[in-house]
Backbone as a ProteinNet text record, in pm:
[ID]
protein_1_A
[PRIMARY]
XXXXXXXXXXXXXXXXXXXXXXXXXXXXXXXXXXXXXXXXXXXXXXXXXXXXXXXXXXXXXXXXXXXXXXXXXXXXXXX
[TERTIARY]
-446	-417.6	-428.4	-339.7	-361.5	-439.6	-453.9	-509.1	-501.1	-498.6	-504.2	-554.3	-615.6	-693	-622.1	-604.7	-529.5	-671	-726.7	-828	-720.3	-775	-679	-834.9	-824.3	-925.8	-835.4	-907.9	-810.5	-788.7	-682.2	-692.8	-645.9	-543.9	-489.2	-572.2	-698.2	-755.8	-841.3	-874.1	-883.9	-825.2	-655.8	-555.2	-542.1	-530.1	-497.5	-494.2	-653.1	-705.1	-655.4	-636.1	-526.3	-395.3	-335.1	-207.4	-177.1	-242.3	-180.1	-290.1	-344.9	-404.8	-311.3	-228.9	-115.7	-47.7	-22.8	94.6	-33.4	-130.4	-234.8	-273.6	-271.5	-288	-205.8	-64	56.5	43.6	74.3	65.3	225.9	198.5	301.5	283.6	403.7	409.3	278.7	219.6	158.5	53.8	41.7	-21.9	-165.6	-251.6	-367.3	-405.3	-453.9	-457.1	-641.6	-740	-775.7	-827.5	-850	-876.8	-1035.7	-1074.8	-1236.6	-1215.6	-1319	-1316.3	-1480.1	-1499	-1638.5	-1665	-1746.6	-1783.9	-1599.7	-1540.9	-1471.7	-1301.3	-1317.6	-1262.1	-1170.3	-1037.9	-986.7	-997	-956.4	-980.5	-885.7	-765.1	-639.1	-687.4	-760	-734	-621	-529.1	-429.2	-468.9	-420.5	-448.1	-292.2	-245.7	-103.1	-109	-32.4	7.8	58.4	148	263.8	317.5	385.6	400.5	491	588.8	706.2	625.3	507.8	436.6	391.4	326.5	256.9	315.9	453.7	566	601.2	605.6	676	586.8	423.7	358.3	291.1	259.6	236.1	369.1	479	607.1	543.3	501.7	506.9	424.4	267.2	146.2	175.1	213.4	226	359.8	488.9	570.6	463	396	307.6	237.1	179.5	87.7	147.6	316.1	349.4	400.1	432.7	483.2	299.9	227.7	142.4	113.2	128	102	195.2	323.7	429.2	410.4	328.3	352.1	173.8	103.1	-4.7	46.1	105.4	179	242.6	304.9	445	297.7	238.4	142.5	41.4	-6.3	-55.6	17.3	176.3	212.4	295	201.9	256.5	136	208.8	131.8	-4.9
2163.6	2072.1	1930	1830.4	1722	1613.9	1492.8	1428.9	1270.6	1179.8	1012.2	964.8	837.7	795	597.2	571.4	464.7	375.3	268.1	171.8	77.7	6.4	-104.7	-206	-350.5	-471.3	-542.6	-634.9	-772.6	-729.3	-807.4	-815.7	-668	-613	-512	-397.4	-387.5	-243.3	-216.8	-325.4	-301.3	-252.3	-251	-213.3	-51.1	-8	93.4	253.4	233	378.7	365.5	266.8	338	333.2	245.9	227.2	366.2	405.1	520.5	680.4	656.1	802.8	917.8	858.2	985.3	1053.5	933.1	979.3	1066.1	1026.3	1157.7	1230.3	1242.3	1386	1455.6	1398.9	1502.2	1595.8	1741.3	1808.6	1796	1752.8	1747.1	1901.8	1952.8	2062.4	2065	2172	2147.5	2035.8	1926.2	1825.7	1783.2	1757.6	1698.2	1570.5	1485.7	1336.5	1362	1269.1	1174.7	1031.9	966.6	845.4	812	687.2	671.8	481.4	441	355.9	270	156.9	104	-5.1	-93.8	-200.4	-342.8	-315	-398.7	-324.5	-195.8	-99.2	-30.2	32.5	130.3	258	400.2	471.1	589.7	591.4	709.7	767.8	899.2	1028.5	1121.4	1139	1253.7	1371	1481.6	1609.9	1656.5	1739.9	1780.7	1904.8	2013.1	2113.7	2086.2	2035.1	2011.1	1842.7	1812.7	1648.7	1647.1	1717.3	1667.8	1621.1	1715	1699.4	1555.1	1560.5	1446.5	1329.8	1323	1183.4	1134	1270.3	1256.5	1222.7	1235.1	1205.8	1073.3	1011.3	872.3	799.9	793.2	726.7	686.2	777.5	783.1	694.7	683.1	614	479.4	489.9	377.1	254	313.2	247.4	229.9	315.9	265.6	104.5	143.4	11.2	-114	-89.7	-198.7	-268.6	-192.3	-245.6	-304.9	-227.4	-274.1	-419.6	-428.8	-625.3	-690.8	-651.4	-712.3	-770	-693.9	-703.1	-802.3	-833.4	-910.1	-972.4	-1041.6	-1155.4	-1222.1	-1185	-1256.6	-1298.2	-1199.6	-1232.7	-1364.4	-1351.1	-1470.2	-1653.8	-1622.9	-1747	-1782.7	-1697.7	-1753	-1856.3	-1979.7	-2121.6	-2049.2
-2007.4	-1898.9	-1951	-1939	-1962.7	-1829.1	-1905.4	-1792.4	-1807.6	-1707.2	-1748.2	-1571	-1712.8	-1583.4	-1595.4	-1410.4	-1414.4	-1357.2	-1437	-1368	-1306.8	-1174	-1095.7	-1079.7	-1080.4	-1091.6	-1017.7	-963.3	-940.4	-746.5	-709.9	-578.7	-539	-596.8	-572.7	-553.3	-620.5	-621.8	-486.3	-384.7	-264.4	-170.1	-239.3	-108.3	-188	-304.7	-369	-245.3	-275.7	-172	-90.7	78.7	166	187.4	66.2	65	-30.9	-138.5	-210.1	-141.3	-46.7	23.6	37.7	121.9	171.4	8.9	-62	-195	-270.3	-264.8	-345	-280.1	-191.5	-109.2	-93.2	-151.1	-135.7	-219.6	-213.4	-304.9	-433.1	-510.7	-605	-740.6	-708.9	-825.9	-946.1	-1038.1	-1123.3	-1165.2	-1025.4	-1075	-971.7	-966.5	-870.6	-931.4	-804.9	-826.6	-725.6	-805.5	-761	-739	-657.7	-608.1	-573.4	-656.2	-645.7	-672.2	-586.8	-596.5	-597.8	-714.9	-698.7	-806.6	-768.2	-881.4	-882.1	-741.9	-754.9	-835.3	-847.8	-928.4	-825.6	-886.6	-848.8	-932.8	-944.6	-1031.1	-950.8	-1059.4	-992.1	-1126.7	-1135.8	-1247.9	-1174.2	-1310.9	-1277.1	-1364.3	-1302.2	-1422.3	-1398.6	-1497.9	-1492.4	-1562.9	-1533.2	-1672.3	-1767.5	-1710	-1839.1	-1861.2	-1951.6	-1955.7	-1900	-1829.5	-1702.7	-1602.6	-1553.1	-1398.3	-1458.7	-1581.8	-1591.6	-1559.4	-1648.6	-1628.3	-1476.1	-1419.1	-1314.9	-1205.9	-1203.9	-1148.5	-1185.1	-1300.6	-1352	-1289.2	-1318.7	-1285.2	-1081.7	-1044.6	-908.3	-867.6	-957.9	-882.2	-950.7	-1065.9	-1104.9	-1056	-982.6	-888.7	-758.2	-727.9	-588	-595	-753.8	-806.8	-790.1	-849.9	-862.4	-715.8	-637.5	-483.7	-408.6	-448.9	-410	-453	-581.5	-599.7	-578.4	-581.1	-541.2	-401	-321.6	-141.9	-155.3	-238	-244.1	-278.1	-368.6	-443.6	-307.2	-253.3	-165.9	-59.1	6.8	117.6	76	-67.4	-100.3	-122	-130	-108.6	1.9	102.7	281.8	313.3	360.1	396.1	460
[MASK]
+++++++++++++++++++++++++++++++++++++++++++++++++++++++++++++++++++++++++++++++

């Protein structure tokens, strides 16, 4: 079984857990996700069978990540 772990810091890792809850609780083929958070920290571990589930499941949390700062970014330069 493989496995990777995604740390998130910074403003973003506060919104992580309930903006990415539902997408890790989805059950995705061959793969389980979880979500921990502390010390100012985010913490997405993935486990996968195989390196498709893996790709295909990193590709996923990690597009979540990025909409997530994208949508902090814009909110931070409203007057």
């Amino acid at each position: 079984m493989l496995s990777a772990r995604i740390t998130i810091d910074g403003d973003a890792a506060r919104t992580v857990i309930p903006a990415m809850g539902p997408e890790a609780g989805r059950e995705l083929p061959r793969t389980e996700t979880r979500l921990s958070e502390g010390d100012g920290r985010t913490v997405i571990e993935v486990s996968a069978a195989d390196t498709s589930a893996m790709r295909a499941a990193l590709n996923s949390h990690l597009e979540c990540i990025r909409v997530i700062q994208d949508i902090e970014d814009l909110t931070e330069m409203k007057p």
